[in-house]
N, C-alpha and C positions, 0 to 999 in steps of 0.2 A: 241850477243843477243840470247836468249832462243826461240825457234821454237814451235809455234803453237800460239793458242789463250789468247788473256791477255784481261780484261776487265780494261781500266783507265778509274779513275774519274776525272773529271774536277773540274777547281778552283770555276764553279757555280755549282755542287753536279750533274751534269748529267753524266752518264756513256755512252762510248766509246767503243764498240768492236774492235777492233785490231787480225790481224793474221799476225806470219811471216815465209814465207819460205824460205830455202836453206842454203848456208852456206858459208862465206867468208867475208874478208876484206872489200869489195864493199856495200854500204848498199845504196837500192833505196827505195823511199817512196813512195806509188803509192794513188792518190788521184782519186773517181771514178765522174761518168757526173750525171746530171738532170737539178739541184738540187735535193736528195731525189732519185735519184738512189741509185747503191748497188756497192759494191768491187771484182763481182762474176767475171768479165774478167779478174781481175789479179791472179785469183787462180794459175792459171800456170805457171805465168811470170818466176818465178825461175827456174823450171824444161823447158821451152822453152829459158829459157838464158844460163844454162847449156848444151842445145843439140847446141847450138851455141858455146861450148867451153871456157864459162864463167862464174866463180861462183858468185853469187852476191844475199844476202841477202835483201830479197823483206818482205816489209812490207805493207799492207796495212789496211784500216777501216772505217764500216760505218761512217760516217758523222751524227751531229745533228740532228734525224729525218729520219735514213736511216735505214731498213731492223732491222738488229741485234741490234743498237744503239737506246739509248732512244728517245721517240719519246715524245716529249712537247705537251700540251693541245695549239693547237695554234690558236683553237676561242678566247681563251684571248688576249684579243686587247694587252694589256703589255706585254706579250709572245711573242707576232707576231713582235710587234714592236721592240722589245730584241734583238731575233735571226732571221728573218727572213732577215738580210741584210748582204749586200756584206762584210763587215767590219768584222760581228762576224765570217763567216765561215773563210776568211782571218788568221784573232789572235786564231783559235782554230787551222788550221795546225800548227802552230808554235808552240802551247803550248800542240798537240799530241807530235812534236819532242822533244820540253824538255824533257818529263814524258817519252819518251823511249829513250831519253838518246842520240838522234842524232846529229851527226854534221858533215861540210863535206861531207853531199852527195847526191845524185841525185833525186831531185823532178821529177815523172811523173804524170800527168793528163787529162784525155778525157776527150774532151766537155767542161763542165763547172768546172772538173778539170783544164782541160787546163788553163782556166780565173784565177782557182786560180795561178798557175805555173807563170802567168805573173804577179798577182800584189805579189806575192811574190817574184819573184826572184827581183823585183824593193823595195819594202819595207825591204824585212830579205835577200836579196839575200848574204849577208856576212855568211850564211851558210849552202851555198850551193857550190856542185863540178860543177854541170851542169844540166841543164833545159831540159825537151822533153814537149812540147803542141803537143797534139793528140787530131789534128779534133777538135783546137778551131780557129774561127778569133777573131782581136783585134776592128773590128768594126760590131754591130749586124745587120744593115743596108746591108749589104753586105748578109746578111745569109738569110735576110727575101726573097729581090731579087732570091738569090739561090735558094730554097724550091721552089719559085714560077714556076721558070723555069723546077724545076722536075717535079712539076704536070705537066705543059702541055707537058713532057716527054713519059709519061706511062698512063694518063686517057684524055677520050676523053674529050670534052667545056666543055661538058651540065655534067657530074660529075664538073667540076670544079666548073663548075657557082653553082649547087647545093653545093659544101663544102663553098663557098663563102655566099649564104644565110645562112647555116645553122651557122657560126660562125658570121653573122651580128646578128642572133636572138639568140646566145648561146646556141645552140642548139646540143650542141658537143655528148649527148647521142644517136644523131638518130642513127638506125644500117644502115642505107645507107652509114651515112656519117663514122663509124667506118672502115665500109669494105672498103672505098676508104683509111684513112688512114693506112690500113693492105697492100692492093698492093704497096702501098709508102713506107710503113715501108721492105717489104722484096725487094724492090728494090735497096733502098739508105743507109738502117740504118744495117738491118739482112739481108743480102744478103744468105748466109751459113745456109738454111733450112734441117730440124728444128732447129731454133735457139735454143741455150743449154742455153742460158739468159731468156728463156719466163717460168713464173710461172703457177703451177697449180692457184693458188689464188692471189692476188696483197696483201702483207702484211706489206703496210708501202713506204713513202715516197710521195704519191698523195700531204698531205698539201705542203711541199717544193716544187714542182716541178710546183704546182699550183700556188704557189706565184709569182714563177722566170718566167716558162716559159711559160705555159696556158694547156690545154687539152691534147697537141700531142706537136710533132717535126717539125709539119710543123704550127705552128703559134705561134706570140709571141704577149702573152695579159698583160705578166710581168713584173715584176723589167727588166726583160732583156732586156727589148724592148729600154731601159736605156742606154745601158752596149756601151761606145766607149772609147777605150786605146792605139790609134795609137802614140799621143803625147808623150805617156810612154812609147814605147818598147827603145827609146833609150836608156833607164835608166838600161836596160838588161844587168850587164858586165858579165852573167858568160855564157863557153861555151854554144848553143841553136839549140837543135833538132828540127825541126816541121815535122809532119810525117801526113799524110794524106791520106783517101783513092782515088783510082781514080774515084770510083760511090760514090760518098757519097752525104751528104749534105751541108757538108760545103765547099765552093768554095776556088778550088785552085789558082785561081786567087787573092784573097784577099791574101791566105797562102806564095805568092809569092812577095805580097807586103812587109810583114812582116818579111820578109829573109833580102830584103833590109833594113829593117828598125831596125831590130835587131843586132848590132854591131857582132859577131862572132854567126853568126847562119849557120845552113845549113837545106834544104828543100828537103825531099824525099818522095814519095807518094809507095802507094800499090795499085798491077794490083788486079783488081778483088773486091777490100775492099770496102764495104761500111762503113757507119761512125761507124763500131765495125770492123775496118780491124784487130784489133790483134785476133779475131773470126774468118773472113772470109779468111785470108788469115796468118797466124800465121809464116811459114816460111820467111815469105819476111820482116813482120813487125817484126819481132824480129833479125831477122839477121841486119837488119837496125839499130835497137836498142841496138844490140851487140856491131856493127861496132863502133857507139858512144861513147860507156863509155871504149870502150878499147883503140879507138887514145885517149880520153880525159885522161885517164889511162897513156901513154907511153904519152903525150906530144906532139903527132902527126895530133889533131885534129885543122884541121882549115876551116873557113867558109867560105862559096861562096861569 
């Protein structure tokens, strides 16, 4: 496949940014978190897979609604209701991989990537070589618990009990409550200050991210709040990475549930990583990520 940026269009007339690096036989598809995030962590993946002693042609792109990608009027109630569910983003990974021609190979995903990684590798998983979830669990229940226990990690009550009023009255603008989400965010999420993810301006993906997951990372007012797939990880037959930071926000305890429950998976976490470990710690998370697709590569990989 040709290296750099391609714009495809979709079978409903909306256009898709897409970029691909590196070079070789190995072809990975990297899907990015929010909903309504952006593909900016995987810029490297290829040249950090390479310093690992592996060539492997890394694609990734915004998502409906994401950064570079077109972005729908989505006050219109028929538009909201279109695209803003679990389904449509699902059958547009699959129908980016037609339109570039993939098959055969390895889906990765952070966050609400990850979610996709799971309902895909159970719906299209027949084409795919092997699966990585980064920093998703399969139940959100689990995650809300988590977050909770960060706060009272890093801010004192009386912040909490304040972030807790101010999201009973929607109140997500006050800057009180922004700057407690900011010491939350470079604890658990951007540990690796200045984070090289944070924009001068916010240009795109607020509606998705609003719909799915609400204001911040530490609460869920969304479709997400929705979101449980323990019943389906069985349904996982292709080799499965889950990679996790050890500060993050989503609980490795849950990610340790989901090893068991995933037929050939295996479970490795990043010292230091918050939930952007391929940011905060890139050696560790990509030498893990290596280790994977080269036993799955020679026939050597098998799960815990």
């Amino acid at each position: 496949m040709k290296t750099g940026t391609k714009i495809i269009t979709l079978d409903n007339g909306y256009h898709l940014w897409t970029n691909t690096q590196g070079h070789g036989d190995i072809h990975l598809l990297a899907l990015h978190g929010g909903p309504g995030g952006n593909h900016e962590y995987w810029e490297d993946t290829a040249a950090q897979l390479k310093k690992q002693g592996l060539n492997v042609q890394v694609t990734m792109y915004d998502q409906l609604g994401s950064l570079y990608s077109d972005q729908p009027d989505y006050s219109d109630p028929k538009i909201a209701k279109k695209y803003l569910t679990y389904e449509y983003f699902l059958d547009e990974v699959d129908e980016v991989r037609s339109k570039l021609g993939l098959d055969n190979f390895y889906l990765i995903g952070q966050s609400w990537g990850g979610l996709l990684v799971q309902e895909y590798a159970v719906k299209y998983g027949q084409h795919l070589k092997g699966a990585i979830i980064s920093s998703m669990v399969d139940e959100i229940d689990d995650y809300v618990k988590a977050v909770n226990r960060r706060r009272q990690e890093v801010l004192p009550q009386t912040e909490i009990d304040f972030m807790h009023k101010c999201e009973k009255e929607n109140n997500y603008d006050n800057q009180r409550y922004q700057d407690d989400v900011h010491i939350l965010n470079i604890n658990f999420v951007d540990r690796r200050q200045p984070s090289k993810l944070y924009h001068l301006k916010d240009i795109g993906g607020n509606a998705v991210y609003n719909a799915f997951q609400g204001d911040n990372e530490f609460v869920i007012t969304g479709k997400l709040k929705d979101w449980h797939f323990r019943k389906q990880l069985k349904n996982i037959k292709v080799p499965t990475l889950l990679t996790f930071g050890e500060h993050e926000t989503m609980p490795i305890s849950t990610a340790k549930i989901m090893q068991k429950e995933i037929p050939n998976s295996r479970l490795v976490t990043t010292p230091d990583g918050g939930h952007h470990h391929m940011v905060d710690n890139p050696a560790v998370y990509y030498k893990h990520l290596a280790d994977f697709i080269r036993q799955v590569e020679n026939g050597t990989f098998k799960g815990e």
